[in-house]
N, C-alpha and C positions, 0 to 999 in steps of 0.2 A: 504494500500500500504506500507506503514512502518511496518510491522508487517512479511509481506511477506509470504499470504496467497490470496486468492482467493475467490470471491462467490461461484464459481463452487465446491470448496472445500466441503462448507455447504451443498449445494445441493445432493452431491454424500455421505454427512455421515460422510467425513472424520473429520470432525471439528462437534462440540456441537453448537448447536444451541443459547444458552446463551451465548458465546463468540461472537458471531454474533450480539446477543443484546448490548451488555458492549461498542462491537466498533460501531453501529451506535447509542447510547446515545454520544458519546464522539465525534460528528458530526458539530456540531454547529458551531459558527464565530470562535471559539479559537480552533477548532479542530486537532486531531492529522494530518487527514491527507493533512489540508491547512498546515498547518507548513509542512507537509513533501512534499508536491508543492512548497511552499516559499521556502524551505531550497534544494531545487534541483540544484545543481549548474551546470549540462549537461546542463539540460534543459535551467537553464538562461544565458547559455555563448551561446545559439542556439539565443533566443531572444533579447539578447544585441545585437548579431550579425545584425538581421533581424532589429530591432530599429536604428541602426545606418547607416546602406543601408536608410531606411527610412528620417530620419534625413537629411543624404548627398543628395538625392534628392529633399526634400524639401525645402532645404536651395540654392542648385544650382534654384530650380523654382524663390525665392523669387529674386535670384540674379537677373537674368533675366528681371526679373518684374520692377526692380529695387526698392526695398521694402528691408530693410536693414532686416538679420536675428536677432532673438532676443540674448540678450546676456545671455550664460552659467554662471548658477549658481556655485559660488566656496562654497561647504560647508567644516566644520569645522571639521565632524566626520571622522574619519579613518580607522571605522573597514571594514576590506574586508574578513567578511568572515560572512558566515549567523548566523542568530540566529534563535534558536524556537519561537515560536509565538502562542507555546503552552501556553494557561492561558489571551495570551491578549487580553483585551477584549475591547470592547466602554469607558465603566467604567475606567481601566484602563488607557487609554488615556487620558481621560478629566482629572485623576489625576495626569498623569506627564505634562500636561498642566498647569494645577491649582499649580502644584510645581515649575516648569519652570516659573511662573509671578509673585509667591512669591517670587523667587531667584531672578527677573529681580528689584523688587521693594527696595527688601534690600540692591541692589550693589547701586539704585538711590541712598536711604537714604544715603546709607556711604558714595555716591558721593559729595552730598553737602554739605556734614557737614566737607569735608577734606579741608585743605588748597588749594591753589591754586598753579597748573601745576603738583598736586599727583593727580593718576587713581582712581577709583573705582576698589574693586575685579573682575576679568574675570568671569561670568557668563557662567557655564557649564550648557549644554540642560541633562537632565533628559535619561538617556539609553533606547531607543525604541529597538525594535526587529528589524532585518534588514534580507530582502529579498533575497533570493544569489540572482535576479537579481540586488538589489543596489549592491551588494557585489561584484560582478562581472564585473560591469561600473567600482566600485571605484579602482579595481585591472587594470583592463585594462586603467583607465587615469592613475594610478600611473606609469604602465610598461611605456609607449606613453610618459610622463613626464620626465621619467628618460632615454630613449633613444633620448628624443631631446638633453637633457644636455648632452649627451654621444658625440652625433653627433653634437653639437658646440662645444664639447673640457670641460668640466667642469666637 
């Protein structure tokens, strides 16, 4: 689908058959064309949509119920905008984990060893690849965010 070609291509001769092989080797969890689903941003501004219809109704059920909704997570990351997820793999992750607890461990260290009422260093998470649908939630709370403060006056 990134490539912007077709089966029926192969099929009819237009396209080498070898080229057909190269793109289904290149298939797999890190593939090109889950990054180019991930990185769809039509497609995930269609499904934020649908997720958030979703959300609104569930959240009006629980009211009802009188069952309090749970509370929205605030994360720290910013980017709004996708990224490839070409390359990344299981492996990969367990390593920006395993570098993320070694980062979390050294800020302790420095923590105790400082005087007292000084920080430890701010602890950055390790750059994961991000979905246009995260990328598309994080732009649309941003827009929502900054027209509230509009519409109080700030």
């Amino acid at each position: 689908m990134d490539r912007g070609f077709t089966l029926h291509e192969f099929m009819r001769g237009d396209r080498p058959w070898p080229l057909l092989h190269r793109f289904i080797t290149g298939l797999p969890g890190e593939s090109r064309y889950k990054s180019a689903i991930f990185t769809n941003e039509k497609l995930a501004e269609e499904l934020v949509k649908a997720q958030r219809l979703i959300d609104d109704v569930e959240r009006e059920r629980m009211l009802k119920s009188g069952i309090a909704p749970p509370e929205e997570e605030e994360g720290e990351d910013v980017r709004t905008s996708p990224t490839s997820f070409v390359g990344w793999t299981r492996e990969a992750d367990l390593l920006a984990q395993l570098n993320d607890s070694v980062k979390v461990l050294n800020s302790t260290l420095i923590g105790v060893n400082l005087p007292k009422g000084k920080r430890p260093p701010r602890v950055r998470p390790t750059p994961r690849p991000v979905s246009a649908v995260e990328a598309v939630r994080r732009r649309l709370d941003r827009e929502e965010a900054k027209q509230a403060l509009k519409e109080l006056g700030f």
